[in-house]
N, C-alpha and C positions, 0 to 999 in steps of 0.2 A: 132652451131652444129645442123646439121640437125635430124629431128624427127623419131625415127625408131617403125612403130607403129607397126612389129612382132616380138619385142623383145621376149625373153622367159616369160618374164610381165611388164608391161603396166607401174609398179611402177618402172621399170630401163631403161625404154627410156632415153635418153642422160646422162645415167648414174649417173640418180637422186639420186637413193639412196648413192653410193658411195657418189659424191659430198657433198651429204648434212649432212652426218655423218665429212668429213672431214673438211665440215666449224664446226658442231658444236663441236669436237675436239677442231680446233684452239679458238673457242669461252670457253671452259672452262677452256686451256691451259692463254689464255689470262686476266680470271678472276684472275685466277689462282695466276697470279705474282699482279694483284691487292689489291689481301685479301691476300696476303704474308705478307705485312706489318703490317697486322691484327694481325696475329700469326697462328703457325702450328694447332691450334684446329680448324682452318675455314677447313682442307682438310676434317674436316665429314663431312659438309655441301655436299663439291664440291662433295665428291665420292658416296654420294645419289643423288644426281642431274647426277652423271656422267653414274650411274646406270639406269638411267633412258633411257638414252640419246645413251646408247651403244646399236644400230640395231632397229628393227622393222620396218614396211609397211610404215612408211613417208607419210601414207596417207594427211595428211594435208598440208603437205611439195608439196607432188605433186597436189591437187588442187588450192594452191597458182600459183605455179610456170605454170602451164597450163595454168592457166586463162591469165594470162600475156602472156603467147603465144599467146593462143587464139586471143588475141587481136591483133594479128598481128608482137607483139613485137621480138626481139632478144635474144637469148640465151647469158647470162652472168655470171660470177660471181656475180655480184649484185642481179640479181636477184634470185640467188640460196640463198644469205643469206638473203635476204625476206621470201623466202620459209623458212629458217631453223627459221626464226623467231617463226612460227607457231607452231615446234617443241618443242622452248622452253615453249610455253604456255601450252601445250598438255602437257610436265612436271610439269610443274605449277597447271593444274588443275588435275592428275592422287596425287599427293602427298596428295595434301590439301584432294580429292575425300577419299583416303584412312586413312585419319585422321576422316574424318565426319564419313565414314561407320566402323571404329575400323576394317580393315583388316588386317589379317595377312600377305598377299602374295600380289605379283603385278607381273605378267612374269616369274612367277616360281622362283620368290626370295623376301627374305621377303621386306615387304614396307618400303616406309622409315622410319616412324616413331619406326619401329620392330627393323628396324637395329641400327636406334641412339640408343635405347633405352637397345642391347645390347650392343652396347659400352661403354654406361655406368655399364653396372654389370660387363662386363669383366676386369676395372679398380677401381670397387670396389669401386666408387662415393658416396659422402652421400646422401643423399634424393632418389626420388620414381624414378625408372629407366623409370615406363611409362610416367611420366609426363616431364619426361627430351623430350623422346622419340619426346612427343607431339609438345612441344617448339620448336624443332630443327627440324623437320619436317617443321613446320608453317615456320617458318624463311626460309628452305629450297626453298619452295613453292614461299615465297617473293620474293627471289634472283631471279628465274626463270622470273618471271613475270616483274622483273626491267630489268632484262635483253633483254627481248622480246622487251621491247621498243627501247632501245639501238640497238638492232640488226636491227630493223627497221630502225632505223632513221641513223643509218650509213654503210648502204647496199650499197652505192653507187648509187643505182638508181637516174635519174633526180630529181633535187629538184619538180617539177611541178610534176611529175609520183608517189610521194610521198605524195603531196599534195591533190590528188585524191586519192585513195587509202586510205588515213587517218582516212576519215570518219564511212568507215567500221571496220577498223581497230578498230577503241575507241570504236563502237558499239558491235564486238564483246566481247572484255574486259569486259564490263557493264554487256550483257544480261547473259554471261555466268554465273558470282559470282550471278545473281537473277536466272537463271537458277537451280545453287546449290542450293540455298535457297526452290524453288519450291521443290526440291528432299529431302529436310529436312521436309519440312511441309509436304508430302506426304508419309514420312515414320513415322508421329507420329496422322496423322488424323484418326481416326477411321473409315473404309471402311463399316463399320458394318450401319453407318446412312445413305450413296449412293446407289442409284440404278445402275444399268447395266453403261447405258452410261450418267454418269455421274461420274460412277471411269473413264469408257475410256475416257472419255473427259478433265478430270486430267490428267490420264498417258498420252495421247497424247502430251496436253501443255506441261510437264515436257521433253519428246522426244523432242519438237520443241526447247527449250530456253537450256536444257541443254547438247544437244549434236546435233542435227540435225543440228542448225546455225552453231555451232563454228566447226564439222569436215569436213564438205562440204561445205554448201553455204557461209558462211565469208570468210575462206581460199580462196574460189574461187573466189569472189567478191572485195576481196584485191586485185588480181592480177588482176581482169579485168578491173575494175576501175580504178588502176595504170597506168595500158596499154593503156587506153583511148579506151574501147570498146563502141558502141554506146548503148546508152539507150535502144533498143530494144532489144538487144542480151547481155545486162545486166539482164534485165525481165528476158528473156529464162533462162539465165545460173542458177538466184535466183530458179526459179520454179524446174530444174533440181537439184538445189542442196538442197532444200527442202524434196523433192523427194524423192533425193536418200540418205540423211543423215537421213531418219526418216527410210527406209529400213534398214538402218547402223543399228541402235541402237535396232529396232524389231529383226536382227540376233545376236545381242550381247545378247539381256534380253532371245533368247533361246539359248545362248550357256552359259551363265549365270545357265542355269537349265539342260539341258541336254547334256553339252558341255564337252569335254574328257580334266581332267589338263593336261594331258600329251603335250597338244596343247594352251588350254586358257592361260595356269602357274596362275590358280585359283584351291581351292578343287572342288569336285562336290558339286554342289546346293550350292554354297552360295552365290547366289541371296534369295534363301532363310532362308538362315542362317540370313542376313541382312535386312531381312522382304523388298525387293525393291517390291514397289505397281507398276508392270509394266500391259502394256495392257498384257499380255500373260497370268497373274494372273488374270484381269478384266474378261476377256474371260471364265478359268478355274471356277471360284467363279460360272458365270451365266449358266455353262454348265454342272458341278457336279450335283449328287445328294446331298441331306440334308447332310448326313454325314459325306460324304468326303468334300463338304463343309467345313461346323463346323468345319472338321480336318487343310483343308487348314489354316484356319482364327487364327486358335487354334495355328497351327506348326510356323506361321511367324513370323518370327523375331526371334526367339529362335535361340542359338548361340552353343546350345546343341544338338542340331540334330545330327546323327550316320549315317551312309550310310544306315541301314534297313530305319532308318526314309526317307532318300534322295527319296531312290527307292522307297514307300509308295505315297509320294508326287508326284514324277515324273510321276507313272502310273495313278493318279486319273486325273493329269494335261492332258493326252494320252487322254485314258477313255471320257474325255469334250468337246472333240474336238477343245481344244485354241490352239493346236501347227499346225492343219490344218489351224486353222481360221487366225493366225499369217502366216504362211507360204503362204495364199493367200493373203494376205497385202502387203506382203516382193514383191511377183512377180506383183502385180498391180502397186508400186509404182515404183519398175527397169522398167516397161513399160512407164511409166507416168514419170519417168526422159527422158530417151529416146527418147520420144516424143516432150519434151522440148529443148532439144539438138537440133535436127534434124529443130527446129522452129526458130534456130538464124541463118540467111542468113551472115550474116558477119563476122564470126568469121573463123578463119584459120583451113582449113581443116585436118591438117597433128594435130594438137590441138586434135580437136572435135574427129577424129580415137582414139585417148589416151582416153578424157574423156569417151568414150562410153566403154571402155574397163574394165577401171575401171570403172563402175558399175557391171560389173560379179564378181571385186578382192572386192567390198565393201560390198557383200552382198551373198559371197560364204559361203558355210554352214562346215566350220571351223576356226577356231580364224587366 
């Protein structure tokens, strides 16, 4: 299927996203009759995972799948269930994500762990409905991530085109769960003993391992490596997706704080609700006065915060000038992917039109 790079978006070129919703349909439809035998209490499982799984941007879906273009490769079926692989992990790691950070919401409906864990009250279950909640979540998350592999490994792609591609593939799995880990220790370290750039030096690493790799550069590096793109224009695409997955996550930790739920499907501020030590706060901390300082530092993590509280915080974060300083990050690094794009000679051009496109859908200023 040839590449249409003025679709209406960049994310529905050869009708990515459709596609990749209707493999991963048939992929839970498929589980589906697997854990049948199990019994009917597996369908909670499936219909949190399936919750997951029904719409959104496929960003990862379509870095995988490009990449493999890129490389000069064919449009197939196989290779869309590659892509949809990445999907599945993207659920895998949004469930567990929302167990670490105790959230209520994921997409403007509650998370998984919210909704197992009404299940259980509405049937009136013995023991603690949050901790059912928690277990069936966790398990959730599991299935997801056994099945990423599975979808991988029988995509149909060439066994050899599999075989290259692997490498990144296990590498993402790994860094990401020490990724999480990084985002744990940084939400209980006390910022109160760091200086300036040596929080951003933290939020930074925590941006590279726990979201920058696994939504840009791995997805895209599976598919280029698969494809057998040459070492040179593997570099380019790694730097490009470094790039622009570290932009990714600087527009998410500000829409995380001043982002409308009517769009994120989160409340307002609860990036701050959840104390996230992101650079946009490292910034805020070194550009406040004392005060609002001490307020910042004082309000984080607090799970009690009101929307006067929200607004309070938001204007001192304004006030410090972190969401300028973030917002010249955001567009240095879309130039600086871009530049990296433009530096792989080998890669298929009707590709590289999409990839550069989506960097305006990866780092536009709403959810």
């Amino acid at each position: 299927m040839a590449a249409q790079p003025d679709a209406a978006s960049p994310l529905d070129v050869a009708d990515l996203r459709d596609r990749v919703q209707t493999c991963a349909d048939a992929t839970l439809a498929h589980q589906a009759r697997v854990l049948a035998e199990v019994g009917p209490e597996t369908q909670d499982l499936l219909a949190a995972v399936a919750a997951l799984l029904s719409g959104g941007k496929r960003l990862r879906a379509a870095f995988a799948y490009w990449g493999y273009r890129a490389a000069g490769q064919p449009d197939s079926p196989a290779v869309v269930r590659l892509a949809t692989a990445m999907e599945l992990f993207q659920a895998a790691a949004l469930i567990h994500d929302d167990v670490m950070d105790d959230s209520d919401t994921r997409r403007g409906m509650p998370a998984a762990h919210r909704s197992l864990a009404a299940h259980h009250e509405r049937r009136a279950w013995a023991g603690d409905a949050g901790r059912f909640g928690l277990a069936g979540a966790i398990l959730a998350g599991n299935l997801c991530l056994g099945w990423t592999e599975e979808l991988y490994s029988t995509s149909g792609l060439p066994t050899d085109h599999l075989a290259r591609g692997r490498e990144v593939f296990d590498r993402m799995r790994t860094q990401l769960m020490a990724g999480q880990y990084l985002d744990v220790v940084a939400s209980v370290r006390p910022w109160e003993e760091l200086g300036t750039q040596e929080r951003l030096a933290w939020a930074n690493r925590v941006i590279r391992y726990k979201s920058a790799k696994y939504t840009v550069e791995h997805p895209l590096l599976i598919g280029a490596t698969a494809g057998g793109a040459a070492p040179e224009d593997v570099a380019a695409l790694s730097r490009y997706g470094l790039d622009l997955g570290h932009a990714f996550q600087l527009r998410d930790d500000l829409l995380g704080v001043f982002g409308d739920p009517a769009t994120t499907g989160k409340p307002a501020g609860d990036d701050l609700r959840e104390g996230k030590r992101t650079v946009l706060l490292a910034h805020a901390l070194a550009g406040a006065g004392p005060v609002e300082a001490a307020d910042l530092t004082a309000c984080l993590g607090r799970p009690d915060l009101d929307e006067e509280d929200v607004a309070r915080l938001r204007d001192a974060i304004s006030r410090s000038g972190a969401v300028d300083a973030v917002e010249a990050e955001i567009g240095r690094l879309a130039g600086s992917a871009r530049m990296a794009l433009k530096s792989a000679p080998g890669l298929a051009p009707a590709a590289v039109d999409v990839l550069d496109a989506l960097v305006d859908v990866s780092t536009a200023r709403s959810a």
